[in-house]
N, C-alpha and C positions, 0 to 999 in steps of 0.2 A: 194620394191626397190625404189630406190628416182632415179631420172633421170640423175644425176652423175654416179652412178651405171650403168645405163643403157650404157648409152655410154662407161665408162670403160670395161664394157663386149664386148661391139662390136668391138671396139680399138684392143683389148687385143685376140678376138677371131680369127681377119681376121689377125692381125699378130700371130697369133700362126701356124694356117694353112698353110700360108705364109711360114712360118719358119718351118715347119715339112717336108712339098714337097722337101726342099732345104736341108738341111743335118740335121731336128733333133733339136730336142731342144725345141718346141714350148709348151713344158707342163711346163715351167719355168713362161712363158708370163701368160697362162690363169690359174696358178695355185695359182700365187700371187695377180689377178686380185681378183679370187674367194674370196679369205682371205680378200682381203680390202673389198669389198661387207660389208663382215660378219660371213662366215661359216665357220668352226672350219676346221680345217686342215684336217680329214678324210674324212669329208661331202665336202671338194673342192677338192680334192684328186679325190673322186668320180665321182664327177660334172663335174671338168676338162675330166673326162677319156672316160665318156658317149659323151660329147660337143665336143670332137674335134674325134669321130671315123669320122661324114659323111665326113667330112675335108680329114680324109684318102681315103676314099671310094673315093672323086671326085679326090684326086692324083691319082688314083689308073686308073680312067675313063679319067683320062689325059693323063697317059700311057699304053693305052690298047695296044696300037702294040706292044710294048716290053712282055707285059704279055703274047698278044694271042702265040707270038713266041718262048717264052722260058717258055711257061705254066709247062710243064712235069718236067722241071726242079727243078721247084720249089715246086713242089710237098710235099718232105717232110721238107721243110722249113715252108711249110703251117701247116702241123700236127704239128709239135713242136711248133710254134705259137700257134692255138688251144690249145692244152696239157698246153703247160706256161702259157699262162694268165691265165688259169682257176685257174691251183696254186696258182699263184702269188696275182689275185685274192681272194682267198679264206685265206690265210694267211691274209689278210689286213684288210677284216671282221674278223676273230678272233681277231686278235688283238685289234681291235677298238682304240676310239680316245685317249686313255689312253697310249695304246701301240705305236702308231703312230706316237705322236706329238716329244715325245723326237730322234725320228729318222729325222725325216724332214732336219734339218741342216745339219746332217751326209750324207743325200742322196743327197740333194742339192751340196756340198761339192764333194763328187762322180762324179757326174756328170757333176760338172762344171768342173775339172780336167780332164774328159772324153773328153769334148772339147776344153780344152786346148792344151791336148797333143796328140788328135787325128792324125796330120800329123806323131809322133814319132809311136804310135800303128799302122796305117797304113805300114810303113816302117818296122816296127816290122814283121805285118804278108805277107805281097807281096814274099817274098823268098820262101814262102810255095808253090804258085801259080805257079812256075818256074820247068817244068820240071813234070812228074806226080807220083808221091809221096803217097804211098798208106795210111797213115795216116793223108794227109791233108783233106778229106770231113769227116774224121770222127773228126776232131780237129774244124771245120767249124759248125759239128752238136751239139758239146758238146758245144762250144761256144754259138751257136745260142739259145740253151736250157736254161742256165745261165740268157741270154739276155730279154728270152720269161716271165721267170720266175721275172725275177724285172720289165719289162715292164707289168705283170697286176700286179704288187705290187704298184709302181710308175710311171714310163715312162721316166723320163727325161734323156737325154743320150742313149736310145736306139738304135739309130740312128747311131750313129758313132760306136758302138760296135755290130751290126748289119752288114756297109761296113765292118768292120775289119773282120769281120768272113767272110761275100761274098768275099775281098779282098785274101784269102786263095786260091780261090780254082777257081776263076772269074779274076784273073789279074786287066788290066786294063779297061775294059771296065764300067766307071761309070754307065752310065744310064742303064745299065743291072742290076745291083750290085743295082740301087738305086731303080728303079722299084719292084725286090726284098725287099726289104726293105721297103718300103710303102704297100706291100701287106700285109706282114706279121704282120706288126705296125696295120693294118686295122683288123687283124684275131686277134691278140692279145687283141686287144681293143671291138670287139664285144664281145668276150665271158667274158671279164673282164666285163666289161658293164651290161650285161646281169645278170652276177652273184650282181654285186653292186647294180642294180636295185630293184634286188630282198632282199635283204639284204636294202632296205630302207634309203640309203645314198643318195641317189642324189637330187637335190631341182633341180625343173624342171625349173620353170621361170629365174633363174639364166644359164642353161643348155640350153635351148631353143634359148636366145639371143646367148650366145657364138656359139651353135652350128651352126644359122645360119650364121654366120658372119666368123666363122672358114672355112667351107664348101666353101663359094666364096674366101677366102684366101688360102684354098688346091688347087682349080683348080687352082687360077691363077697363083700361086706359080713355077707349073712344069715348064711352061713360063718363070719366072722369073731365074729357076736354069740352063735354059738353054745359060742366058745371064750372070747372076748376079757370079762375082767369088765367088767360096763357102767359100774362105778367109775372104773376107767381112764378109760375115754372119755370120761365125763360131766366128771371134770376137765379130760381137753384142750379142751371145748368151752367151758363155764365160764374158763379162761384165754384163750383165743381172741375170748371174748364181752367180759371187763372189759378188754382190751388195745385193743380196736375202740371200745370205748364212749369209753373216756379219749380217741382220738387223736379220735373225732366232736365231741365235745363242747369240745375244743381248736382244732377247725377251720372 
């Protein structure tokens, strides 16, 4: 790696982090980082997915008092998480970089219209939340399985399709909803992780930097969602998303 590189990774790492504690999105940032480096779209795929789990893990240690309190609850949001990335995982090594690459634009594309229109999906599923409705936790779980499963496929967007499903059955209460959501992104991404490692995708030196630079981006990030409006952000991720898609879909 040449030391342009190096600092793109770090740049690219602590704003991913940053961006994932806060609503989501931050596999857009260190996934196109990975590609300019050099690595083929599966092998940053990978990279990315390994590099920013501890990212989650320190969200996740930023919001322990939400976790210790509503631990039970999220119980089986945990298990489908495990369950989904393992899949989603394990599809993405089948497939390989053959399989992979001509998807990239389409999922980017996906995703960045995920956060576009996240405040309409939101508004979409909150009427579910009103009143108790014996189909909404199970319309919450089926969602969240979908979600688990393209998150160890890819990640990007998970996030918002993640509140949308807690938004079901959680109302209003964000940082409940969001605490969830980084838990899960954390559970998704070990075992995706873990499957990718094994399977000989990941360049470590490229992973290493990001990771450690993602990690002080996820703690400090919780702080930042606590002030920063998730408007802001949802735009820089949305711009970042249709700016990557045009240059894939060109390339």
């Amino acid at each position: 790696m040449t030391l342009l590189d190096i600092i793109v990774l770090a740049v690219a790492g602590f704003a991913a982090g940053t961006i994932n504690a806060i609503a989501g999105g931050g596999t857009f940032i260190s996934f196109a980082a990975l590609v300019f480096t050099g690595l083929n779209t599966l092998e940053a795929n990978a990279t990315s997915a390994v590099a920013l789990t501890p990212a989650n893990l320190a969200s996740v240690a930023a919001y322990r008092s939400e976790v210790r309190t509503h631990f039970r609850e999220m119980i089986p949001f945990m298990v489908i998480g495990l369950f989904g990335g393992g899949i989603g995982a394990l599809l993405l090594i089948w497939l390989g970089d053959g399989g992979f690459r001509p998807l990239v634009p389409w999922l980017l594309l996906v995703a960045t219209l995920l956060f576009a229109f996240s405040t309409n999906i939101r508004r979409f599923t909150e009427p579910w939340s009103k009143g108790d409705r014996p189909g909404a936790r199970i319309a919450a779980y089926v969602l969240m399985s979908v979600v688990a499963i393209y998150g160890g496929f890819f990640g990007a967007g998970i996030g918002i399709m993640m509140l949308a499903a807690l938004s079901i059955i959680e109302g209003g209460d964000y940082h409940k909803a969001n605490s969830v959501k980084i838990l899960v992104a954390f559970l998704i991404q070990v075992v995706s992780a873990a499957l990718l490692i094994a399977g000989g995708l990941v360049h470590w030196p490229h992973a290493v930097i990001t990771m450690l630079a993602s990690a002080a981006g996820g703690y400090l990030g919780v702080g930042v969602a606590r002030r920063v409006p998730e408007k802001a952000i949802r735009a820089t991720v949305v711009t970042v998303g249709a700016v990557l898609t045009v240059i894939f879909f060109l390339k």
